[in-house]
C-alpha positions in Angstrom: -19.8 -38.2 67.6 -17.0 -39.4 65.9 -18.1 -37.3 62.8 -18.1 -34.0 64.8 -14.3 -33.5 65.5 -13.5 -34.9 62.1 -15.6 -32.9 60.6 -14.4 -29.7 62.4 -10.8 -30.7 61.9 -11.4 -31.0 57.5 -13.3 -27.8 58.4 -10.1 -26.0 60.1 -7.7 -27.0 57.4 -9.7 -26.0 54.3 -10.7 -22.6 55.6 -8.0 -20.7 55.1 -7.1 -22.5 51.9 -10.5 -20.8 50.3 -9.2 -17.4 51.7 -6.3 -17.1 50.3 -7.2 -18.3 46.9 -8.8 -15.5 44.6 -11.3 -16.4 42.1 -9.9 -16.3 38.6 -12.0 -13.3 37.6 -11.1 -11.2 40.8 -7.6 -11.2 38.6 -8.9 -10.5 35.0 -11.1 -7.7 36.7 -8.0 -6.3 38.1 -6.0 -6.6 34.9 -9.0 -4.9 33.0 -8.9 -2.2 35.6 -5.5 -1.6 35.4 -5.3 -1.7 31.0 -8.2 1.1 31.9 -5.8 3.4 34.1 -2.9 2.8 31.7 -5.3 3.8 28.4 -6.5 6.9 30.3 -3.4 7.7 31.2 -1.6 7.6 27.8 -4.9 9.7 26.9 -3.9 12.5 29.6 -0.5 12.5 28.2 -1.8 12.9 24.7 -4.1 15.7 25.5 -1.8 17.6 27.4 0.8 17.4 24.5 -1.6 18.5 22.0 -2.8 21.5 24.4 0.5 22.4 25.1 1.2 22.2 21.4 -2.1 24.7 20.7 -1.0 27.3 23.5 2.3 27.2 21.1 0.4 27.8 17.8 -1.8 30.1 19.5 1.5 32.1 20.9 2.7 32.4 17.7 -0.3 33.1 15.5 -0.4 36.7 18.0 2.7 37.6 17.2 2.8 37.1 13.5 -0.9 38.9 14.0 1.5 41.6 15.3 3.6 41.6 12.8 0.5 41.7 10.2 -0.6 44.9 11.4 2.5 46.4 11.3 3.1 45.3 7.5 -0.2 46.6 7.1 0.2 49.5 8.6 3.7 49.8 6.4 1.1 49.2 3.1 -1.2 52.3 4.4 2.1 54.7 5.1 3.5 53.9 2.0 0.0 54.5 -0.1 -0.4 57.7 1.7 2.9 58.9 0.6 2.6 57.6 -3.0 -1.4 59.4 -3.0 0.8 62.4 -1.7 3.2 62.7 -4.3 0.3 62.0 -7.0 -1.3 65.1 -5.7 1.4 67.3 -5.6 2.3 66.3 -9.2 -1.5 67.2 -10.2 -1.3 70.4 -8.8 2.1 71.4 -10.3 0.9 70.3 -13.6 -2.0 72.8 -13.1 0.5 75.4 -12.1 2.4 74.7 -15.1 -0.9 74.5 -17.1 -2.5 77.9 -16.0 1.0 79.4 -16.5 2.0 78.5 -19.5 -0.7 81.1 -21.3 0.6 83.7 -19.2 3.5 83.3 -21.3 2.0 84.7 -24.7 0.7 88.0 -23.6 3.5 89.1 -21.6 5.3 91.6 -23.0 7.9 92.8 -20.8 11.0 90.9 -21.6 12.3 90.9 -17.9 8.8 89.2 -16.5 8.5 87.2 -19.6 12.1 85.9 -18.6 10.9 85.3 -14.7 7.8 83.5 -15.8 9.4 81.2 -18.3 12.5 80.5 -15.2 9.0 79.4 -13.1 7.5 77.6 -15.3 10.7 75.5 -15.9 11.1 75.4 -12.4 7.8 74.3 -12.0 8.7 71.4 -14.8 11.5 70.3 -12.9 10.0 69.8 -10.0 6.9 67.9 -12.3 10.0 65.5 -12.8 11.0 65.0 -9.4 7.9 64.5 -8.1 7.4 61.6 -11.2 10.3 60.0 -10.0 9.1 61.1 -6.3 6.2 58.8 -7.1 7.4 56.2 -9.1 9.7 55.3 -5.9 6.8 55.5 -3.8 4.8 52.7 -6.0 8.3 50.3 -5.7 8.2 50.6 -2.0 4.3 50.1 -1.8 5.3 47.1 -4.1 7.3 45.5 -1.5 5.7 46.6 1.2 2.8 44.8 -0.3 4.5 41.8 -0.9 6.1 41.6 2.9 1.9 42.1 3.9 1.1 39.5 1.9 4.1 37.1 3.4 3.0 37.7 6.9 -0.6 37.0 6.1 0.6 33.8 4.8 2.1 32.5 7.5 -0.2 33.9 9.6 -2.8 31.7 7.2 -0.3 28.0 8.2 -0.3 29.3 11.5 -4.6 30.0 11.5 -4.1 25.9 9.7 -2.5 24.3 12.6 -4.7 26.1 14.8 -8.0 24.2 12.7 -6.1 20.9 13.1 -5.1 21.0 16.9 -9.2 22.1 17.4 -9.7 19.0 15.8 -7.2 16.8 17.5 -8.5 17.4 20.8 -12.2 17.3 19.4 -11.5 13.9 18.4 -9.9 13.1 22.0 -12.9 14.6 23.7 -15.7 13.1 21.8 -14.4 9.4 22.8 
């Protein structure tokens, strides 16, 4: 009987001792659990920087899309004018063309004289509407060359768009 209370009493004292102590991999479970939550959330962080950096990119890419249309739509005004002044060139060269026989079998001095003031009207006006044109084709030049600008940056823009897609591919096939 003697065993009994001794027993008990070794019994009472190392209980709580084996309570309070955690097993060595209750503590490397923990630290593996909390490596996890710090990795997923340096992952959040870098996802929602490169989404945030995408809405950006994707911001600017519709306005320089904006800006695009209306360099092209500068391009189609200015070729319109330029086709405009071609034509009206044309059809004063005709003019001049058809008139110019006129010339030879008039007779009358004072309509000869009219016709002739006509058809060098008609040639001066030939010249301004060469030089008309000639303007026209420098400013569909550079309006050209601004299209051509903004659909190069609109290009980068379309880049950084590609590599962000990728980016967060990458991130969301892990």
């Amino acid at each position: 009987m003697r065993r009994a209370p001794a027993f008990l009493f070794t019994w009472l004292l190392l209980t709580p001792a084996a309570f309070c102590q955690t097993s060595p991999t209750d503590t490397q479970i923990n630290q593996a659990l909390l490596n996890e939550i710090r990795l997923l959330r340096q992952d959040l962080r870098t996802t929602a920087v490169t989404i945030q950096r995408a809405q950006i990119v994707m911001y600017r890419l519709q306005a320089q899309a904006q800006l695009v249309s209306r360099a092209t739509q500068r391009v189609d005004e200015a070729r319109n004018r330029c086709d405009i002044a071609q034509q009206e060139q044309r059809r004063l060269t005709i003019l001049v063309e058809q008139t110019e026989p006129k010339l030879l079998n008039i007779q009358d001095p004072k309509e000869k004289r009219n016709l002739e003031d006509a058809v060098a009207q008609l040639k001066g006006n030939i010249a301004r509407s060469s030089s008309d044109e000639q303007n026209c084709r420098s400013r569909e030049a550079e309006a050209d060359s601004a299209l051509r600008a903004e659909q190069a940056k609109m290009d980068g823009l379309q880049d950084q768009l590609d590599k962000l897609d990728k980016t967060l591919a990458s991130i969301g096939g892990q």
